[in-house]
C-alpha positions in Angstrom: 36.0 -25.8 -29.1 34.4 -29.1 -30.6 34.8 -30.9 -27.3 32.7 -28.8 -25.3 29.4 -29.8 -26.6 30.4 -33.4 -26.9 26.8 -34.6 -27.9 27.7 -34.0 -31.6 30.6 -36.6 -31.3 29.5 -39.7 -33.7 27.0 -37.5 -35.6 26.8 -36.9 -39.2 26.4 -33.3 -38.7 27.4 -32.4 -42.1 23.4 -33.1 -43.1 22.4 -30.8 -40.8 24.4 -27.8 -41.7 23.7 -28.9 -45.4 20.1 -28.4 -44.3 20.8 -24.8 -42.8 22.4 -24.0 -45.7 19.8 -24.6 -48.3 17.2 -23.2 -46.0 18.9 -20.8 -43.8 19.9 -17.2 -43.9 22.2 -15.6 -42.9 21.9 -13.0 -39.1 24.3 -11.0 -37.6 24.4 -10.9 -33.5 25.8 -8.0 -31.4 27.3 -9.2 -27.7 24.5 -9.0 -25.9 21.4 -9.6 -28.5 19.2 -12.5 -27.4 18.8 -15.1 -29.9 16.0 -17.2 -28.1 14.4 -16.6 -24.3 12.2 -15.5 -22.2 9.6 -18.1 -22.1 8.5 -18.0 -25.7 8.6 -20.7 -28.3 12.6 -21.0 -30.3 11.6 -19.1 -33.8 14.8 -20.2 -35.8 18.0 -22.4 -34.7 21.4 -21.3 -35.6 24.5 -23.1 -37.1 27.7 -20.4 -35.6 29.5 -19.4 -38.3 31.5 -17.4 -36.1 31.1 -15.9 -32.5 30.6 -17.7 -28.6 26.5 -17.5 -27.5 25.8 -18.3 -23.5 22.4 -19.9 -21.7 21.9 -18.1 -18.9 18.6 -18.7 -16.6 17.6 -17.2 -13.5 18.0 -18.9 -9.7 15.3 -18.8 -7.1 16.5 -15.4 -6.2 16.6 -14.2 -9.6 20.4 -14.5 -9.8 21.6 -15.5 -13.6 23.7 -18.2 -14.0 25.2 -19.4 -17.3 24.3 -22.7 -18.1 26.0 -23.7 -20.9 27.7 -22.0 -24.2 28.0 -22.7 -28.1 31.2 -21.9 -30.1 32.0 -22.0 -33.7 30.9 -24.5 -35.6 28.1 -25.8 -33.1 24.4 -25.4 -33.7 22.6 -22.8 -31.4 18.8 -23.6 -29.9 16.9 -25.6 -27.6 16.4 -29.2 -28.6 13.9 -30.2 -26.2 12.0 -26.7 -26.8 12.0 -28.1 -30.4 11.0 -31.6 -30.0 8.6 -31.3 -27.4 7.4 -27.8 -29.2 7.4 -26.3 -25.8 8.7 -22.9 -24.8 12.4 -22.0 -24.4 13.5 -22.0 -20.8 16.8 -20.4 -20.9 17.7 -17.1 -22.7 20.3 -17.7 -24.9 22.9 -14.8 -25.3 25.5 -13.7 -27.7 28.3 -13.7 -25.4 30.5 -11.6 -28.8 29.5 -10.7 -32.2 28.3 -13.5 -34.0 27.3 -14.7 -37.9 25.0 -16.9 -37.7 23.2 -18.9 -40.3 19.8 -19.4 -39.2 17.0 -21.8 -40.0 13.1 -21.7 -39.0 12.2 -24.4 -36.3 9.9 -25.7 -37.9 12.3 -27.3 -40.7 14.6 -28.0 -37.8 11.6 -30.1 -36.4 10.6 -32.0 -39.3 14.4 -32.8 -39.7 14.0 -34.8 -36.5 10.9 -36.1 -36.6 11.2 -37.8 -39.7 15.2 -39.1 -39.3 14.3 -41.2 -35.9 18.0 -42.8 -35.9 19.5 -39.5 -35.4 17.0 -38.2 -33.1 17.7 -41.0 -30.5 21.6 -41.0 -31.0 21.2 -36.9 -30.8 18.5 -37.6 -27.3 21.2 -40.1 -26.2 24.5 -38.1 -26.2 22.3 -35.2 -24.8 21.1 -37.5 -22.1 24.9 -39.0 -21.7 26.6 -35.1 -21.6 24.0 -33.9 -18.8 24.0 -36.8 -16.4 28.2 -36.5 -16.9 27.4 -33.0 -16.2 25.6 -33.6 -13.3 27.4 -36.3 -11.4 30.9 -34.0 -11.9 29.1 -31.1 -10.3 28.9 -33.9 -7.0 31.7 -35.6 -7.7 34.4 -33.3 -8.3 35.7 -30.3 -6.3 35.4 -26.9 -8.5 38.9 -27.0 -9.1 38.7 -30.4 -10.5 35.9 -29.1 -13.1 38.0 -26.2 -13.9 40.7 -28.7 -14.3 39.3 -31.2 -16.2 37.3 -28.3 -18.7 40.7 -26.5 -19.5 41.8 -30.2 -20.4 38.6 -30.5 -22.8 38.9 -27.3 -24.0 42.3 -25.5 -23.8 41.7 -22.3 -25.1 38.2 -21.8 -23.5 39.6 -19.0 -21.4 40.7 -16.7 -24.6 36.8 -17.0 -25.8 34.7 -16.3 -22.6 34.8 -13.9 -19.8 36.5 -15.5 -15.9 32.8 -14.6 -14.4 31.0 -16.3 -17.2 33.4 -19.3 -16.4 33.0 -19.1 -13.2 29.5 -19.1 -13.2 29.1 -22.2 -15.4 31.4 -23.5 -13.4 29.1 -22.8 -10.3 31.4 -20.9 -7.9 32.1 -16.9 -7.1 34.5 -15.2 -9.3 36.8 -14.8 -6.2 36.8 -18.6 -5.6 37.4 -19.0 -9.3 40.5 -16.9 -8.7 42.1 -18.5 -5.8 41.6 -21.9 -8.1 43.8 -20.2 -10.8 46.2 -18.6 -8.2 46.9 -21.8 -6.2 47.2 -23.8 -9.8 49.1 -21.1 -11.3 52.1 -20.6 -8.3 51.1 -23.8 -5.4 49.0 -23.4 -2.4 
């Protein structure tokens, strides 16, 4: 699932998960068990060992939607909650069981603060992946997005639920469904 969060591509990542290795510990997440949320400053960030963790933040109405997910291999937190030492604004979710090896903010903060190069590359290919993000969601139909992320990331459907999909994907289940129906057997 390395294509999914794309803003690692062209970073030197191996530093970073050297540096949650010699400073980390190890966690263990039940499906289900918040890792970071509800307003209040990120304690730790998270390299996934193993297991899938969602964003999920609230509508006007109070209706969650997930906003984004982190596989295997991927780091888990807020970067703009950690460099603008602000509070976390979605609740991030294990979406399975999960071993993650976590690592105190704080270290995770000094790590960017004091290696500007990677901060901006890391700030540029976030800035690149949500604006992409963005113009899709009002340039492409929903079945083009579901097209277009199955391309990206093939086996995406075998590691999160078809609401959770759909709801990233912002449309109903049921639409979600006739898009797999009508790809699956024509219109």
């Amino acid at each position: 699932m390395s294509d999914f969060n794309a803003y690692t591509a062209g970073l030197d990542m191996d530093f970073l998960r050297d540096l949650f290795r010699r400073n980390g510990r190890m966690m263990h997440f039940q499906k289900g068990d918040i890792f970071a949320g509800g307003s209040k400053r990120l304690r730790y960030w998270g390299l996934v060992v193993s297991g899938i963790f969602k964003y999920v933040m609230p509508d006007y109405e109070g209706e969650r939607h997930v906003v984004g997910f982190v596989f295997d291999n991927d780091m888990v937190g807020d970067f703009l909650a950690t460099v603008k030492q602000r509070p976390v604004r979605a609740e991030i979710i294990a979406a399975s069981d999960a071993e993650v090896m976590v690592c105190d903010t704080s270290v995770v903060y000094d790590f960017l603060t004091s290696n500007t190069a990677f901060l901006r590359t890391i700030t540029e290919n976030l800035f690149s992946q949500a604006y992409d993000q963005y113009l899709e969601l009002h340039l492409k139909s929903p079945k083009d997005r579901y097209v277009a992320l199955l391309k990206r990331c093939p086996d995406i459907l075998q590691k999160i639920t078809l609401r959770e999909m759909a709801s990233y994907l912002q449309v109903t289940p049921t639409h979600l469904s006739r898009i797999r129906k009508e790809l699956t057997f024509g219109s």
